[in-house]
Each structure stands twice: as structure tokens, then as C-alpha cells.
C-alpha positions as semicolon CSV with decimal commas, in nm:
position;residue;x (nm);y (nm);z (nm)
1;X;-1,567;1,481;-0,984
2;X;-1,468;1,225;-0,757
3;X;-1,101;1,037;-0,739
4;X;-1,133;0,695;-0,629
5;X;-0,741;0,537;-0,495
6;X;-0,677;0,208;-0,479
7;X;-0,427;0,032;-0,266
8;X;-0,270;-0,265;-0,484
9;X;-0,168;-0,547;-0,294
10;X;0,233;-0,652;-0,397
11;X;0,448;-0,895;-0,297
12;X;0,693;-0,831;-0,051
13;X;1,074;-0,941;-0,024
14;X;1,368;-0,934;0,111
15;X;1,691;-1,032;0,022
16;X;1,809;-1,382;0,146
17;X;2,119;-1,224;0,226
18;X;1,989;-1,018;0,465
19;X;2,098;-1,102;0,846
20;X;1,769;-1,202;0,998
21;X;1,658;-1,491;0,692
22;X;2,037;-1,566;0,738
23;X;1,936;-1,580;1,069
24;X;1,610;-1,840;1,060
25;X;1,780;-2,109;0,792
26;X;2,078;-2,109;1,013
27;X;1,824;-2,222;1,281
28;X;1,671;-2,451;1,032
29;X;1,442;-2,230;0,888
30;X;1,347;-2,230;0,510
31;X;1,197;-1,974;0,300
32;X;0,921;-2,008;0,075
33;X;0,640;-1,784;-0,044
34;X;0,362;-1,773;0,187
35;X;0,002;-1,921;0,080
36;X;-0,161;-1,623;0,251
37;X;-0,197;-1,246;0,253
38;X;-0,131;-0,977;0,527
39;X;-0,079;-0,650;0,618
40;X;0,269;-0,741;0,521
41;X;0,177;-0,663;0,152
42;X;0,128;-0,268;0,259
43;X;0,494;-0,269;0,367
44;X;0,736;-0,041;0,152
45;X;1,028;-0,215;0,349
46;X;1,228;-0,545;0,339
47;X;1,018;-0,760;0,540
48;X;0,998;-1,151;0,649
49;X;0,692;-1,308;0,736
50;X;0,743;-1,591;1,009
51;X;0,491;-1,678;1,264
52;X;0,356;-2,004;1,486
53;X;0,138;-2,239;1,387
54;X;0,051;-2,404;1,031
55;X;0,008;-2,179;0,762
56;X;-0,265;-2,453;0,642
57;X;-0,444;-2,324;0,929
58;X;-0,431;-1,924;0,885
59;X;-0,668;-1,748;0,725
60;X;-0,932;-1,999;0,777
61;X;-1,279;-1,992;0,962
62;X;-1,121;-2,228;1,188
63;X;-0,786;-2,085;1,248
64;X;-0,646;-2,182;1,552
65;X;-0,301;-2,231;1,715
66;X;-0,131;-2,424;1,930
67;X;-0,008;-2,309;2,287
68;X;0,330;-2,474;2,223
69;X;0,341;-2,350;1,878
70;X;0,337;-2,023;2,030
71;X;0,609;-2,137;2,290
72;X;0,809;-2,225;1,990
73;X;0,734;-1,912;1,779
74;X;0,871;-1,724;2,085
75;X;1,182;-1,901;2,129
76;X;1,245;-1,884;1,747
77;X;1,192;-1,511;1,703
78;X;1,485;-1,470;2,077
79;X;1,680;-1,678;1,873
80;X;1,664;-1,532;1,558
81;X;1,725;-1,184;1,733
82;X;2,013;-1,306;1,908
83;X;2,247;-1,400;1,611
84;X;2,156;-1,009;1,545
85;X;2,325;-0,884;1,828
């Protein structure tokens, strides 16, 4: 007999309280759900899902970003770290 497991995909949260989304909407940030799946949905943990780019644009056979969305995705994520510290 054979046992066949399944991983089920779930959403992931976190609480809007928590210091780092307090972090990105004090930088301007908003939260949403996000129109797209990830390895994010494995996590048993709190987690926030913020990256560069369009999220139109993810996923797709085209995907594709931008070298100054990535500048900006870097300076967001120091930025976000710093209210942290």
C-alpha cells in the first residue's frame, strides 16, 4: 500500500500590525493580496511578500524587470529594515 501526501497551497499573512508592513505603508507602501503564487505559500511563518517590478508582469512567459525597479526594490527593502533597527 502506498501513501500519497499532498502539500496544500494556503494563504499566507501577517498581521498589519506587525513592524515591517508598519514599516512599508509608512514609506508609502500598501498592502493588498498578491495576484500570484510562491514559495511564500509553504511558509508556516508571518510573512510579507514585496518585490520589484509589476506584479502584472510576474509569473508570465514574458516576465521581465526593470534595472531601476530593482534599484528601487533595493532601496525600499534598506529602508524598510532601517525603521527596524
Amino acid at each position: 500500500m502506498h501513501t500519497v501526501t499532498k502539500k496544500c497551497w494556503k494563504p499566507s499573512s501577517i498581521n498589519k500590525e506587525h513592524p515591517i508592513v508598519q514599516a512599508g505603508i509608512a514609506l508609502g507602501r500598501t498592502t493588498y493580496g498578491s495576484p500570484t503564487t510562491s514559495d511564500q505559500s509553504l511558509l508556516d511563518i508571518q510573512s510579507i511578500k514585496v518585490g520589484p517590478g509589476d506584479s502584472a508582469r510576474s509569473h508570465t512567459a514574458d516576465e521581465f524587470v526593470y534595472v531601476d525597479e530593482i534599484k528601487e526594490g533595493i532601496e525600499l527593502y534598506v529602508k524598510m529594515l532601517e525603521q527596524l533597527m
